[in-house]
C-alpha positions as CSV (number, residue, x, y, z in Angstrom):
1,X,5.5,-2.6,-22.7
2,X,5.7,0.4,-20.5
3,X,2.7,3.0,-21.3
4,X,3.7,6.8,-22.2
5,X,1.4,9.3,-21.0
6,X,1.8,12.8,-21.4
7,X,2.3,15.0,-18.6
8,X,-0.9,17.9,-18.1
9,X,-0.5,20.5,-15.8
10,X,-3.5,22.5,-17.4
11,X,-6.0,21.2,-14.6
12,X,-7.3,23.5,-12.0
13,X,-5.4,23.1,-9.3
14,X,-6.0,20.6,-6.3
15,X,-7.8,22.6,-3.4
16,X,-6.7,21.2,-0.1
17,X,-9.4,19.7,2.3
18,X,-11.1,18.7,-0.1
19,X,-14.1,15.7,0.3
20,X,-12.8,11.8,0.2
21,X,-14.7,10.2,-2.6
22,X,-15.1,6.8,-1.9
23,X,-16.7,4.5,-4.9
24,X,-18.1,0.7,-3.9
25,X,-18.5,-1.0,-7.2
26,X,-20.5,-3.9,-7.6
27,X,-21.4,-6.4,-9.5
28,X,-25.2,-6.3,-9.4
29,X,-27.4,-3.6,-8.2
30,X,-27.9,-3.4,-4.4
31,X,-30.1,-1.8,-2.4
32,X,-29.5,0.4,0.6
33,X,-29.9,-1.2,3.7
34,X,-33.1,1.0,6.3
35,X,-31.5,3.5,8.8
36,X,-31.8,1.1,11.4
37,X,-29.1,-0.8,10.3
38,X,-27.2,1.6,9.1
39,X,-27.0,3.3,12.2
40,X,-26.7,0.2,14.2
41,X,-23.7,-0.6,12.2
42,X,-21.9,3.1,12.1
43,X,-22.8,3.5,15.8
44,X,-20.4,0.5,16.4
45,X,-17.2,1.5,14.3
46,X,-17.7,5.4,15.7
47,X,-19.4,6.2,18.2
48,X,-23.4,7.9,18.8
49,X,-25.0,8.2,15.1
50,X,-28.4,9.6,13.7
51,X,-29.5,8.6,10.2
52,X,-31.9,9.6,7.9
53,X,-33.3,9.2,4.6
54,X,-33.3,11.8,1.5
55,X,-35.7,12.5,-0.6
56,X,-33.4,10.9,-3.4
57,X,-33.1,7.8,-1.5
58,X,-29.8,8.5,-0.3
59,X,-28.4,8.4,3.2
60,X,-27.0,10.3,5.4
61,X,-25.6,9.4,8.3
62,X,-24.5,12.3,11.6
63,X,-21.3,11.7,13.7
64,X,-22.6,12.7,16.4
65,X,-19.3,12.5,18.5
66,X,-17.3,14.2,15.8
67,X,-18.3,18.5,16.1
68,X,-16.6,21.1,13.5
69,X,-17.1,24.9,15.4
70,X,-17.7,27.7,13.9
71,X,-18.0,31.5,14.9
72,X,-21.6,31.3,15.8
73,X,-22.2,27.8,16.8
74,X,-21.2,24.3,16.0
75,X,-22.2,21.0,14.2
76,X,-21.9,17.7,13.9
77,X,-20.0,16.3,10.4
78,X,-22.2,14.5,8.3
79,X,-21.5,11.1,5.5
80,X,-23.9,11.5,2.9
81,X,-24.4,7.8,0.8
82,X,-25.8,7.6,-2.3
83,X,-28.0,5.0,-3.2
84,X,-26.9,2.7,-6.5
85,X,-26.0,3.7,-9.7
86,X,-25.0,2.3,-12.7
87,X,-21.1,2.8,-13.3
88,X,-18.5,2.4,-16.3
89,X,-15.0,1.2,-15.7
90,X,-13.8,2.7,-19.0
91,X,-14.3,6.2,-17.7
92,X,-11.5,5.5,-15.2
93,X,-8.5,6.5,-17.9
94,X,-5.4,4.3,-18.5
95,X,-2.8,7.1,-16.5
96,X,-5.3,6.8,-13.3
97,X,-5.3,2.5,-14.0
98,X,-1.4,2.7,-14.1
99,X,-0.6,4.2,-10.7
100,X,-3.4,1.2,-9.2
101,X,-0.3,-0.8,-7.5
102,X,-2.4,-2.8,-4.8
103,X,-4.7,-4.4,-7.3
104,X,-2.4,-4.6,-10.4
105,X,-3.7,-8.7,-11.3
106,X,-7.5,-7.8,-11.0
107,X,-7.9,-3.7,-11.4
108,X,-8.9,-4.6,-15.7
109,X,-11.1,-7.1,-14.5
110,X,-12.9,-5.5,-11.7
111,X,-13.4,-2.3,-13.7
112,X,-15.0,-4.3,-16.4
113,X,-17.1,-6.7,-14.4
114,X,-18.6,-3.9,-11.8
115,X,-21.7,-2.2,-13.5
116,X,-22.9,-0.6,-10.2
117,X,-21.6,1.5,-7.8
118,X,-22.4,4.0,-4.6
119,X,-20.5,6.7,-3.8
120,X,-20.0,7.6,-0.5
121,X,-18.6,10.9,1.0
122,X,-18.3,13.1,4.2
123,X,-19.7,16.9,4.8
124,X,-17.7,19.6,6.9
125,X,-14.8,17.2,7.9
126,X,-12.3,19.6,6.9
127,X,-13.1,21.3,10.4
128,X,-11.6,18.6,11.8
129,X,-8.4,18.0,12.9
130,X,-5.8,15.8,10.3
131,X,-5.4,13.1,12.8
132,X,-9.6,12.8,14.2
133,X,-10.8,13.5,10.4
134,X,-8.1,10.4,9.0
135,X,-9.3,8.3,11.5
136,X,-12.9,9.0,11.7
137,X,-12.8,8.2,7.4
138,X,-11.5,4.6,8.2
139,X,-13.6,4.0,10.6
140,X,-16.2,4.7,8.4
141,X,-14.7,3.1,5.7
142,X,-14.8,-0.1,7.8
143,X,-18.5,0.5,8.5
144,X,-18.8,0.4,4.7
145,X,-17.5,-2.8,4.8
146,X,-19.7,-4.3,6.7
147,X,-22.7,-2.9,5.4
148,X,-22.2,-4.0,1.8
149,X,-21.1,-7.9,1.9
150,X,-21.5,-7.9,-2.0
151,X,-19.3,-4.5,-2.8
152,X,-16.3,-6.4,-4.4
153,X,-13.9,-3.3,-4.7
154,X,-13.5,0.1,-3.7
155,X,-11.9,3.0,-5.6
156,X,-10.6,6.1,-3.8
157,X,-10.9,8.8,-7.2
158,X,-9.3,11.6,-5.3
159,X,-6.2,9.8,-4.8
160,X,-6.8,6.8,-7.8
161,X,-6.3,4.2,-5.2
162,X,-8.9,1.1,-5.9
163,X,-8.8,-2.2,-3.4
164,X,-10.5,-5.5,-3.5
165,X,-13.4,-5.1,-0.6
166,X,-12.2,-8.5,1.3
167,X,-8.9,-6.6,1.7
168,X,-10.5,-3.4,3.3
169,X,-12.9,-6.2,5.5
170,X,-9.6,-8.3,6.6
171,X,-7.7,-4.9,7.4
172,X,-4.9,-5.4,10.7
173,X,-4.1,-1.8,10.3
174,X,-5.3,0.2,13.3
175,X,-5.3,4.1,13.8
176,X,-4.4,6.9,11.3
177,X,-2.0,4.7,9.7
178,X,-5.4,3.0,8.0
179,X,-5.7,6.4,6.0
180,X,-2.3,6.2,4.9
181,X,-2.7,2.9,3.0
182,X,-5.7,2.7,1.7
183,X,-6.9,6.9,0.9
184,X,-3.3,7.8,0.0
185,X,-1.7,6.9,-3.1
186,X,2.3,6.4,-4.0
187,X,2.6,6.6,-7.8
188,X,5.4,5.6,-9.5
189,X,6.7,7.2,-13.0
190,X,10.1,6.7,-15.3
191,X,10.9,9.3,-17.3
192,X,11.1,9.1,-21.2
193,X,14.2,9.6,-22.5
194,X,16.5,9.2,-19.4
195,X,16.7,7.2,-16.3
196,X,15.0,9.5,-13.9
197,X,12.4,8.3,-11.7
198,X,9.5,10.2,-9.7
199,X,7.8,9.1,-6.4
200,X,4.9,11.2,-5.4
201,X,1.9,10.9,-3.1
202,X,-1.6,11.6,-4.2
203,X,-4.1,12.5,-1.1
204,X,-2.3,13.6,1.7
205,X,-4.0,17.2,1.3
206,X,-7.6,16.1,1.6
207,X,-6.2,16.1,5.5
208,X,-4.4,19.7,4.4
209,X,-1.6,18.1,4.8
210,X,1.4,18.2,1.7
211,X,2.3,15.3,0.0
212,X,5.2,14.6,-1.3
213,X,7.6,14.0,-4.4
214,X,10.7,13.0,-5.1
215,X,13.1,13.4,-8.5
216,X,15.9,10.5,-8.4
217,X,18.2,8.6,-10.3
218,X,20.4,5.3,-9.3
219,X,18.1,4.8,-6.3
220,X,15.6,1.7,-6.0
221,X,12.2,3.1,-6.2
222,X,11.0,0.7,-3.8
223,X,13.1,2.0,-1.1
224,X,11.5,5.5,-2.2
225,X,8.5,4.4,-1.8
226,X,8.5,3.0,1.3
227,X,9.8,6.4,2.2
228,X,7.1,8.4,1.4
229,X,4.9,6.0,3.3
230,X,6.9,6.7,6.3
231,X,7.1,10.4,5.6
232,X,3.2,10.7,4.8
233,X,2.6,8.8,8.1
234,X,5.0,11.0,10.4
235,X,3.1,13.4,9.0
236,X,0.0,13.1,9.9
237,X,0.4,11.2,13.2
238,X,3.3,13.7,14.8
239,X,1.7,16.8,14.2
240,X,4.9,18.2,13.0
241,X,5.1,20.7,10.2
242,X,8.3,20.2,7.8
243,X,9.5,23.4,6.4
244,X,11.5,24.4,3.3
245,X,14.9,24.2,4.1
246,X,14.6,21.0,6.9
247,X,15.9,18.1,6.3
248,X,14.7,14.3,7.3
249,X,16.3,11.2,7.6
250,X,17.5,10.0,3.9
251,X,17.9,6.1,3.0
252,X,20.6,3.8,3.5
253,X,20.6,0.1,2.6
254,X,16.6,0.7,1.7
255,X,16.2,1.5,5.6
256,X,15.3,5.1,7.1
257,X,19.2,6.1,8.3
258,X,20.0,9.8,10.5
259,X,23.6,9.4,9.3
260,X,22.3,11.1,5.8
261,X,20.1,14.2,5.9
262,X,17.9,14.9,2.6
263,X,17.0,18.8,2.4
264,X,13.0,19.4,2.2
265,X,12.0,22.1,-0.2
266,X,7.9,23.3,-1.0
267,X,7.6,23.1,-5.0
268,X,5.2,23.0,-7.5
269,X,4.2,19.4,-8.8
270,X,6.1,17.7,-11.7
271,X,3.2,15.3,-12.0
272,X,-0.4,16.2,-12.6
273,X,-2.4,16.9,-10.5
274,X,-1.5,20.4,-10.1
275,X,-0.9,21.2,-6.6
276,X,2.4,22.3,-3.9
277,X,4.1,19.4,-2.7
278,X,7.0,18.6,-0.2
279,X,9.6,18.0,-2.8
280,X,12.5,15.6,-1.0
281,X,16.2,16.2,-2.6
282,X,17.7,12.3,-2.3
283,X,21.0,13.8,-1.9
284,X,24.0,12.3,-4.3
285,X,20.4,10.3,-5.8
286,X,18.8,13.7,-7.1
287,X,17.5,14.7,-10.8
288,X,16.6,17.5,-12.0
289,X,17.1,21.1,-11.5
290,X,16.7,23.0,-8.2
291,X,17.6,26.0,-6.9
C-alpha cells in the first residue's frame, strides 16, 4: 500500500549553495586511515592535496588546485571528514525512505544493519563555479570510495539520495553528469484524491542552480523523470540560464521532441522542502493552477 504523508511547507527555507552532506554508513566501527594515505589517495582522484589532523580526530583534507577568491585574497577549498560515529537508521523518516528509488530492495535493510557512520563535507565550495564544484564533489566522492573498502552505503541527506558503496566504486559515469546521479534526487509523488502526479528534483541548488518540478496528469512519470534528469544536466553542464517565460523541449513518445515546446515558469515548491523551483508546464499534460 501506498504511504500518505502530509505535505509541510513550515520548514525554513532551502538556502542555496549550501554544503553536500555525504554520510558513509557502516556496519562496524572504522577507523580513519593516517594523512599519508589519505592524501595519497585524494591527490590521485584531484589533483595536489595537503592533509591534516584535528584535534577531534577528524580530517581535513586542502584542494589545493581548486582556489575560491575573495576581495582581499584567495584560498584553497577545504573537505573536512569526520572520524566514526555511531548512527541510527530510524532517524532517517519514512517520507525521506520513500523518495530512495536507487536502493528501494535494500534501503530498510541497510538503514537497520549500519550502526556507524562518517560524515563527510566540503568548506567554501560555493565559490566555485557549478560545473568545477560538481565535479570536484565526485571526484572526491570516488576518493571516498576507495578509502573506505568496508563503507557499504552512502546517504546524500541534502538531497535523501542513499546508494550501495560498490555502486558508487563500479561508477562508468564520467564528468558533471556523476553529480547528477548520485547528489541529485528525482522524487516521485501521486496526489491523494486525484490522479495528479509531481516530479521534482532535490539538490540541484547546493550548485545554485534551480531544480525543478513538474504538476501532470495522463503522462508516464517515467518519461518525466527522465526529463528532469536531462533538464538538471543541461543545466549544469551548458551554463545556460532558463528564464520564466522560455520554453524547452517537451516529450513525445517518452523521448525529448522540439516539435512541442513546454513554457518554464520560477514558482514556489508544492513539495517540501521549501525552496524556488523551475516549475515545467507539460503542456495538454498539466495540473493544477497557474497563472
Amino acid at each position: 500500500m501506498n504511504q500518505v504523508f502530509q505535505q509541510d511547507l513550515n520548514t525554513k527555507e532551502l538556502q542555496p549553495g549550501g554544503p553536500l552532506l555525504i554520510n558513509l554508513l557502516f556496519k562496524e566501527p572504522v577507523e580513519l586511515p593516517d594523512t599519508q594515505r589519505v592524501a595519497d589517495v585524494c591527490r590521485k582522484h584531484f589533483g595536489n592535496v595537503e592533509c591534516r589532523e584535528g584535534d577531534d580526530k577528524s580530517v581535513f583534507i586542502t584542494a589545493l588546485d581548486h582556489m575560491v577568491e575573495f576581495e582581499d585574497g584567495k584560498a584553497p577549498v577545504q573537505f573536512p571528514m569526520t572520524s566514526c560515529m555511531d548512527f541510527d537508521g530510524k532517524t532517517v523518516d519514512d517520507f525521506t525512505r520513500s523518495q530512495m528509488w536507487d536502493c528501494q530492495e535494500s534501503r530498510d535493510r541497510i538503514l537497520e544493519e549500519c550502526r556507524y557512520s562518517m560524515l563527510a563535507t566540503d568548506f567554501l565550495t560555493r565559490g566555485l563555479s557549478s560545473l568545477e564544484r560538481a565535479n570536484l564533489e565526485m571526484d572526491y566522492l570516488e576518493a571516498l570510495a576507495e578509502l573506505f573498502p568496508s563503507c557499504e552505503a552512502f546517504f546524500f541527506s541534502g538531497s535523501g539520495k542513499l546508494f550501495e558503496a560498490e555502486e558508487i566504486r563500479g561508477n562508468q559515469i564520467e564528468g558533471p553528469d556523476r553529480f547528477i546521479r548520485y547528489a541529485v534526487n528525482v522524487r516521485f509523488f501521486t496526489i491523494q484524491g486525484s490522479d495528479d502526479m509531481l516530479v521534482d528534483t532535490l539538490g540541484m541548488n547546493t550548485l545554485f542552480l534551480p531544480d525543478l518540478q513538474y504538476h501532470f496528469r495522463g503522462l508516464d512519470p517515467n518519461w518525466v523523470v527522465n526529463h528532469a534528469y536531462n533538464v538538471a544536466s543541461y543545466l549544469l553542464t551548458s551554463g545556460n540560464e532558463i528564464d520564466s517565460g522560455e520554453t524547452i523541449d517537451g516529450i513525445k513518445d517518452g523521448d525529448m521532441d522540439r516539435s512541442i515546446q513546454w513554457k518554464c515558469q520560477y514558482e514556489d515548491a508544492l513539495i517540501q522542502p521549501k525552496r524556488p523551483v523551475l516549475d515545467i508546464n507539460t503542456g495538454e499534460y498539466a495540473a493544477g493552477n497557474r497563472e
